[in-house]
N, C-alpha and C positions, 0 to 999 in steps of 0.2 A: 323698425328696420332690423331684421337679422345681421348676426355677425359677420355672414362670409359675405352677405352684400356690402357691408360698412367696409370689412378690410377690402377689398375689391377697389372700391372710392378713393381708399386712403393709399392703395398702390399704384391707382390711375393720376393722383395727384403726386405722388411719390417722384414716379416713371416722365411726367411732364415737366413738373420740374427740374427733375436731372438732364433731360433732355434738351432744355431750354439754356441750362446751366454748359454742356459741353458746345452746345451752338455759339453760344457768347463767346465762349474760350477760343475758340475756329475761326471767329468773326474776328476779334481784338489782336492775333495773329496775321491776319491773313491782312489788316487794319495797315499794323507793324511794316511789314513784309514791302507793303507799299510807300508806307512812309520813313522808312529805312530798310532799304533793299539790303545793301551790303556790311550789316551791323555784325555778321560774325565772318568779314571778309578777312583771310590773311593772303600773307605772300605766299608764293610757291618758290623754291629756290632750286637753283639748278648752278650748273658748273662756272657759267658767265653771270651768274646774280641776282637778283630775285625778279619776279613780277606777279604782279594783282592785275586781274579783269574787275573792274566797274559796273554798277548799272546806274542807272538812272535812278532818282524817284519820281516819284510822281507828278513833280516839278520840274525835272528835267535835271535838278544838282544832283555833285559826283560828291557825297558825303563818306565818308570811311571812318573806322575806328582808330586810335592810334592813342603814345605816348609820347607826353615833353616830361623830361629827365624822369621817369619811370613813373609818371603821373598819366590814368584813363583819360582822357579828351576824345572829341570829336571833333573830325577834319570837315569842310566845306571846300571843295575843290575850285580854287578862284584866279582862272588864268590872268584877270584883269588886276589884281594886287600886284604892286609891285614886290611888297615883303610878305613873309608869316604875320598876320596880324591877331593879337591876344588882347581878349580882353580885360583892362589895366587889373579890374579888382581879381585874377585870378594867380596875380603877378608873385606872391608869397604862397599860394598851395602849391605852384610850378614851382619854386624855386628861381624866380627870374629876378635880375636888379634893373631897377630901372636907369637909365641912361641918361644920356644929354637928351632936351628936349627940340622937338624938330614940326615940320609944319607939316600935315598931309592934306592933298584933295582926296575927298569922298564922295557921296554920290548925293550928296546934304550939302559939301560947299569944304570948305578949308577946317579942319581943326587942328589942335595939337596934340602930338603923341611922341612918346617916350622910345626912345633905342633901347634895345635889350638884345643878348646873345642867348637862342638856344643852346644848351651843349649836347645834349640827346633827343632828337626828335626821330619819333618811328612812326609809320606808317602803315598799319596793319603785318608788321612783322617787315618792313625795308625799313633799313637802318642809316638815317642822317648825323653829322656831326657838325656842332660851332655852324647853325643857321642863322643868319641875321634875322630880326624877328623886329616888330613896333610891339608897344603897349599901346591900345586905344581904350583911355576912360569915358568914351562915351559910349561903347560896345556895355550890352547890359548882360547879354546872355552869357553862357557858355560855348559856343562854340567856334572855334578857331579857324580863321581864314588860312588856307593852304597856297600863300603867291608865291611870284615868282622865285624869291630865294632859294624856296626848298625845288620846286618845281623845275626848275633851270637845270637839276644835278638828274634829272630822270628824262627817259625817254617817253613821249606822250603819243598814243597812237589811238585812233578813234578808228572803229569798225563797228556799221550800223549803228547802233544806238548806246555800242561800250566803249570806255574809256579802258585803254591799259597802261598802268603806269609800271615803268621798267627802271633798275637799279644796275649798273652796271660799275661797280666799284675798281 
């Protein structure tokens, strides 16, 4: 085999690879994109207070980014919680104390969880203060049920298929 057929080979394998290589990278985004729509969602803020548009994922949850007391989390938008519900092992990276203990229904049956006070909880850039909040030790994941405590202090408005939550301090 001559040389300028070899390199030819070895640029056609070069070129397919890289090419296969940026298709992954487009695909694993585009993956993302669906399965957290609004991961680099913030507020917009205006003279009466801030607001976020939502989407959906894929599933149909209002997930968002946010912070409890200057700590990254992920929100789960959960109008059926009654509270913020955290899960317990996350209770010392947040900064949270656990509480007196208390009973809840869940969608498994009755367990026990813990009272705890947010004092900082944000919302992709909407700022909450002193949210009552549960520890649930039987919550394995990371990510944070958004109920009604925090929920009750914003305006909730659905159009078509988005969610906008509104801050009006």
């Amino acid at each position: 085999m001559n040389p300028i057929s070899r390199l030819g080979k070895i640029m056609t394998i070069i070129g397919t690879l890289f090419f296969l290589g940026v298709l992954s990278l487009w695909f694993a985004s585009v993956q993302n994109e669906r399965l957290y729509p609004n991961r680099s969602a913030s507020a917009s803020a205006d003279a009466q207070g801030f607001e976020i548009e939502l989407r959906p994922d894929r599933q149909g949850h209002y997930r968002l980014p946010g912070l409890i007391n200057g700590v990254a989390v992920d929100f789960l938008v959960d109008t059926g919680a009654t509270e913020v519900v955290i899960p317990a092992h996350l209770a010392d990276e947040l900064q949270l104390v656990f509480g007196g203990a208390k009973r809840a229904k869940t969608a498994g049956g009755w367990i026990e969880v813990y009272a705890t006070t947010v004092d900082s909880l944000d919302l992709a850039g909407i700022p909450l203060r002193t949210v009552s909040a549960s520890l649930n030790p039987a919550m394995t994941g990371h990510e944070i049920l958004l109920g009604m405590t925090a929920l009750t202090r914003l305006e909730l408005a659905f159009a078509q298929d988005r969610l906008m939550l509104r801050y009006r301090p």
